[in-house]
TITIZA-78992 format. One line per field, with one value per residue (C-alpha): residue number from 1; residue in one letter; x, y, z. Coordinates in steps of 0.05 Angstrom, whole numbers. Layout:
REM residues N
resi: c(NUM,...)
resn: c(a,...)
u: c(X,...)
v: c(Y,...)
w: c(Z,...)
This chain:
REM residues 376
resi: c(1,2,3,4,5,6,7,8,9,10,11,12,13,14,15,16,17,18,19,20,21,22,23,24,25,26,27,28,29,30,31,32,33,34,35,36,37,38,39,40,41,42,43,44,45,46,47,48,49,50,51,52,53,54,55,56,57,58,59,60,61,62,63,64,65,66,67,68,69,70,71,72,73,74,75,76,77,78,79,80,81,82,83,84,85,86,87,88,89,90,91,92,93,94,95,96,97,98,99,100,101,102,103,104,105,106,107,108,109,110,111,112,113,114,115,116,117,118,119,120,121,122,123,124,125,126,127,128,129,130,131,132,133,134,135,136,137,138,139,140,141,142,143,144,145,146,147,148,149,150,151,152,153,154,155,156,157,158,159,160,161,162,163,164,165,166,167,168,169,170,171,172,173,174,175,176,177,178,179,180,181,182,183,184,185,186,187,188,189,190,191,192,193,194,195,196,197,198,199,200,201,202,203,204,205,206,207,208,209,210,211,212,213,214,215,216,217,218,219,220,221,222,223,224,225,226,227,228,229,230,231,232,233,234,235,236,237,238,239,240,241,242,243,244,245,246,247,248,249,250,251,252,253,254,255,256,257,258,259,260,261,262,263,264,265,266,267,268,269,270,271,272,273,274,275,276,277,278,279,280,281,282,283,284,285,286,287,288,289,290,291,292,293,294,295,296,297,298,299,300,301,302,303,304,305,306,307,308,309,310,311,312,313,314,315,316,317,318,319,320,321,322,323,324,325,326,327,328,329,330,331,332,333,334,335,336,337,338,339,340,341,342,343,344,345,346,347,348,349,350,351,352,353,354,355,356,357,358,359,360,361,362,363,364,365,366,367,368,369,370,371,372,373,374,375,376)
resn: c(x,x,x,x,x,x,x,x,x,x,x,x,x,x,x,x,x,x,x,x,x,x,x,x,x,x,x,x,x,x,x,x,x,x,x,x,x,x,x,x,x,x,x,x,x,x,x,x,x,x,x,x,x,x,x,x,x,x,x,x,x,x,x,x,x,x,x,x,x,x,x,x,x,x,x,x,x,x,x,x,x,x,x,x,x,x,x,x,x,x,x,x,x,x,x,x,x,x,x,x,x,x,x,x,x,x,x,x,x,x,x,x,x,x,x,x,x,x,x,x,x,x,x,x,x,x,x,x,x,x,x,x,x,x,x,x,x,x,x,x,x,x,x,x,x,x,x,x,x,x,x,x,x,x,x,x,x,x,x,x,x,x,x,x,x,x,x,x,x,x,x,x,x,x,x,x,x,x,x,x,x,x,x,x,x,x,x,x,x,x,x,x,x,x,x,x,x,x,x,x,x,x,x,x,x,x,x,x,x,x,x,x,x,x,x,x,x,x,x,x,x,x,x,x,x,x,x,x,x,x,x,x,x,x,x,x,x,x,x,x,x,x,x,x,x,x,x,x,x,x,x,x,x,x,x,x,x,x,x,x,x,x,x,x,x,x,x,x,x,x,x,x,x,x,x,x,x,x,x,x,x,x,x,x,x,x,x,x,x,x,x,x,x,x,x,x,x,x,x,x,x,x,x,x,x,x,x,x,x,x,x,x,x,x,x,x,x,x,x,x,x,x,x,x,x,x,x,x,x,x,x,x,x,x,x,x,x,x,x,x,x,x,x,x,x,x,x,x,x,x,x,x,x,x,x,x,x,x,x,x,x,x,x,x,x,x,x,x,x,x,x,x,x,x,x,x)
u: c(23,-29,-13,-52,-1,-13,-20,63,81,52,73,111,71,105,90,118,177,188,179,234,279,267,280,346,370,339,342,402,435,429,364,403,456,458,475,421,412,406,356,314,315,292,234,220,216,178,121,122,111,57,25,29,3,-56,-76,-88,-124,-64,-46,-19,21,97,111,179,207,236,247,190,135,180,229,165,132,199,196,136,133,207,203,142,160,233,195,137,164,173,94,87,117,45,40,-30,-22,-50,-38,-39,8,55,121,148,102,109,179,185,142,183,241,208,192,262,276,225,162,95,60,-16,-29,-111,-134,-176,-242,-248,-263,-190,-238,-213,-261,-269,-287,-226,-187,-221,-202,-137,-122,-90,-56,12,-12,35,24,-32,-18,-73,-72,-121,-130,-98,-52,-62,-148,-156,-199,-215,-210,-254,-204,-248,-281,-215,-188,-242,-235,-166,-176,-229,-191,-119,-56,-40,-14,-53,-15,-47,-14,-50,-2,-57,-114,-76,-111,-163,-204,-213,-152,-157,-111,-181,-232,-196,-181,-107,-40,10,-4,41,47,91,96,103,29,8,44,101,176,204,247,197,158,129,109,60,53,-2,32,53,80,138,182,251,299,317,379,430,476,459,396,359,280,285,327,279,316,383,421,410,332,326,279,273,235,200,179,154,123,80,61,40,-5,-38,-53,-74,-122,-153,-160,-193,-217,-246,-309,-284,-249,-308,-349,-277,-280,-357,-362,-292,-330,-397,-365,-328,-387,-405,-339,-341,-256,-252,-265,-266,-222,-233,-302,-351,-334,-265,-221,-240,-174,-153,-190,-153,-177,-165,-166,-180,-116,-77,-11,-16,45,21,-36,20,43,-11,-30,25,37,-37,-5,-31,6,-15,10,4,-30,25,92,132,109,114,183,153,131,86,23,27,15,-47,-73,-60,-100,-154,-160,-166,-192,-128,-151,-144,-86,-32,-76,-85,-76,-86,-108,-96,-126,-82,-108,-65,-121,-172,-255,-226,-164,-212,-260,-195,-174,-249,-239,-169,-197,-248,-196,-156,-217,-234,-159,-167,-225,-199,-145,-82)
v: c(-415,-380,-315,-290,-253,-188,-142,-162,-146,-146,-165,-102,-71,-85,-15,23,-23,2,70,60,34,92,136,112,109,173,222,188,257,281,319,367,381,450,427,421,346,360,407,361,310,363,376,306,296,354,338,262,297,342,274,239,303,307,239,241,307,347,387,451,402,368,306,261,210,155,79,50,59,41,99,147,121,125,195,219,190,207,274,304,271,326,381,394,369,445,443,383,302,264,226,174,116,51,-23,-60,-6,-26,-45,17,58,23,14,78,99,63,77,163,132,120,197,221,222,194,147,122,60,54,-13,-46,-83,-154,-136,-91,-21,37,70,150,161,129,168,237,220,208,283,339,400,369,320,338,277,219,169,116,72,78,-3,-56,-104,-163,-171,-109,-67,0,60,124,166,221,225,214,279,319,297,314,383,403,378,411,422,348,330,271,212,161,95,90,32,-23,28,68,42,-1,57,122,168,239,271,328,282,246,306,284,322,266,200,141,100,50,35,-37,-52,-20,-61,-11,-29,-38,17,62,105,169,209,268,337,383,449,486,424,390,334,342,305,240,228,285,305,341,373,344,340,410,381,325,265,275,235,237,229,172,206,134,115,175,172,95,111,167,109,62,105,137,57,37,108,76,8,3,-78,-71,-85,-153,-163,-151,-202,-255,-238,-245,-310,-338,-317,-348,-418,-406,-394,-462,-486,-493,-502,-434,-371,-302,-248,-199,-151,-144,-76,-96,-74,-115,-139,-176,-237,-263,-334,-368,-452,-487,-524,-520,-482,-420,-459,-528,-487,-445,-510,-551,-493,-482,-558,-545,-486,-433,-376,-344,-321,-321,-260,-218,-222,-187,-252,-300,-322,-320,-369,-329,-288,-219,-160,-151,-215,-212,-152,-167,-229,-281,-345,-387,-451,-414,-357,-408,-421,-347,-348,-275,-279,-217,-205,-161,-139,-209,-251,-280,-315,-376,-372,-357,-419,-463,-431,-446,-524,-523,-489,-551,-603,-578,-581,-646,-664,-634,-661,-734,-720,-713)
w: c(-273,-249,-203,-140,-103,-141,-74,-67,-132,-205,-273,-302,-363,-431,-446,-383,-388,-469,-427,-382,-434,-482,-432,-406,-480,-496,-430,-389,-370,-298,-291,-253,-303,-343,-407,-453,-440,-374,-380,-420,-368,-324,-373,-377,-302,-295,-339,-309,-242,-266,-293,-224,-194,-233,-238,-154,-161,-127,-184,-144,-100,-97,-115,-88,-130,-78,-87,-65,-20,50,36,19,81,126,94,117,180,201,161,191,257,254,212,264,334,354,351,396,396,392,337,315,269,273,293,225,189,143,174,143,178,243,245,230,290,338,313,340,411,420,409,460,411,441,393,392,355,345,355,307,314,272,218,214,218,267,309,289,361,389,337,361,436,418,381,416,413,423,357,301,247,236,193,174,112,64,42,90,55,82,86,44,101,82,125,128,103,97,155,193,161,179,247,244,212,262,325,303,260,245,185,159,122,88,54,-11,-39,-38,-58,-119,-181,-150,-110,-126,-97,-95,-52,-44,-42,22,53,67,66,39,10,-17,-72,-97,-180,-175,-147,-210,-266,-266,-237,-165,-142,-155,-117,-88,-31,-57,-16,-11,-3,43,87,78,116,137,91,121,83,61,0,-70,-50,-110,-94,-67,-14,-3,-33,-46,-100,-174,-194,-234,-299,-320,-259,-256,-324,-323,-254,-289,-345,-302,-258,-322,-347,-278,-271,-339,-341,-276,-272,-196,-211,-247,-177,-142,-170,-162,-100,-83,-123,-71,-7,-37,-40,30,67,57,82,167,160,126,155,110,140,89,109,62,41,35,-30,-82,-101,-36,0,56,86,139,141,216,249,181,176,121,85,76,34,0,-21,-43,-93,-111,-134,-173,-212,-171,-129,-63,-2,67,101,74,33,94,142,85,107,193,222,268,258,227,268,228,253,318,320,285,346,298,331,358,317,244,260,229,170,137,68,14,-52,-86,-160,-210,-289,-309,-278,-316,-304,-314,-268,-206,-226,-221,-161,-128,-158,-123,-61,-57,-68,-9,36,20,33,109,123,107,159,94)
């Protein structure tokens, strides 16, 4: 079988799963313990941190070890959202968010907080000078992701920060899960105060993840007990998680294949052009690991299916709508032409995929054409 659907989830690293295992058999007392195994979970938890931190060029920073990349987005948004609304209750994000971001964001405009969502043009890019209109003093968080999940549209980080810095006290958010170990992320290069990412986009394990700090700012807690996580994240740290977490983003930080997917991903669109019954979501200077694709007056599933039967895996525009039977938010936005919005389909590389696997997805690919166009 060959797998396309990397951007849900990837194939777990043999070696950051031997990680994990060794330490849960090795370091399985609570890092928060004062016995001396504690106290060498702590050590090992610590240095994992340090690894993290260092690895997204945030060295001096904090680090939050959650369970994925929701709870570390809920934790930001939410968090900032409780920490900084004596400062004002405007908060900017974006309309093709993450449902953890969004959700988050109206689940704040039920308390009284005022939310912006910045359109997008068709190509899924914001506009800096709608995002500059929209700042003000009473602006306390902006949260933009850095690579869109579902056609793999890259925002201006950068210059978005230093719009943000020079029009205020925001604190700027950015989702990094799709871009972590396909881009370059440096938390000082972007310019941004907290990012997110999530260990099992980058061969490492679900359940893991993190929301990274610059200091001095920090989010209220969203969910209360031991304190642990300097009373960000209560409940006992899982050192295991941490530790394989730490593994994974050193392997992903080194083995970097994008320009492989760069070239899968030109050689796709190359053949597509040629196709009038598919369109190419995905922008030019998209990531290279996602191309999403649309087929005219063909449901996204009936493709699903057919490559599936062929040995291949993809997904519709995004694993959270693969189960929906309407267009995803991202869609919609990006005003995809009525006649193709059903038929959106992602294929998302991952360092599993090989030369060969994308020339029998581009022989599949033509097979299906030829199927629509015969009226199957």
């Amino acid at each position: 079988m060959i797998y396309f659907d990397n951007s849900a989830t990837t194939q777990p690293n043999e070696s950051v799963l031997e990680s994990f295992i060794a330490a849960n058999m090795r370091f399985y007392a609570n890092p928060a313990s004062l016995h001396r195994m504690g106290r060498e979970a702590e050590v090992l938890l610590k240095r994992s941190k340090e690894q993290m931190l260092t690895l997204i060029d945030n060295e001096d920073g904090e680090v939050v070890i959650t369970s994925g990349g929701t709870e570390a987005n809920n934790l930001a948004i939410i968090g900032f959202a409780q920490a900084y609304k004596t400062r004002g209750n405007h908060i900017i994000t974006t309309e093709i968010e993450h449902p953890s971001i969004l959700n988050a964001c109206r689940q704040l405009e039920g308390e009284g907080f005022e939310i912006d969502y910045l359109p997008v043009d068709d190509s899924g890019m914001i506009s800096l000078k709608e995002l500059e209109s929209k700042l003000k003093k009473e602006t306390i968080l902006v949260s933009i992701m850095h690579v869109n999940n579902e056609i793999g549209t890259i925002q201006p980080i950068s210059q978005c920060a230093e719009l943000i810095k020079r029009n205020g006290r925001a604190i700027f958010h950015s989702d990094c899960v799709q871009s972590f170990g396909k881009l370059p992320v440096s938390m000082e290069s972007l310019g941004v105060d907290a990012i997110t990412i999530s260990a099992h986009k980058i061969n490492g394990l679900k359940g893991s993840g993190a929301l990274f700090l610059k200091k001095p700012i920090k989010p209220n807690a969203i969910n209360f007990g031991g304190g642990q996580e300097n009373g960000l994240r209560s409940g006992t740290v899982s050192v295991p998680n941490a530790v394989s977490m730490a593994k994974a983003m050193r392997i992903s930080a080194v083995n970097n294949e994008s320009k492989h997917f760069r070239e899968w991903r030109n050689k796709i669109i190359n053949v597509c052009d040629e196709i009038e019954l598919v369109e190419v979501l995905s922008p030019q200077n998209a990531a290279p690991h996602i191309i999403s694709l649309a087929f005219k007056s063909i449901k996204g599933e009936v493709a699903i299916n057919y490559f599936q039967e062929q040995g291949i895996i993809i997904s519709t525009s995004s694993a959270c709508f693969s189960k929906n039977k309407s267009a995803s938010h991202v869609i919609e936005a990006i005003g995809l032409d009525k006649n193709f919005k059903n038929g959106v389909i992602r294929v998302s590389f991952g360092n599993t995929n090989t030369e060969a696997e994308i020339e029998t997805f581009i022989k599949v690919l033509r097979q299906f054409v030829e199927l629509i166009e015969r009226g199957i």
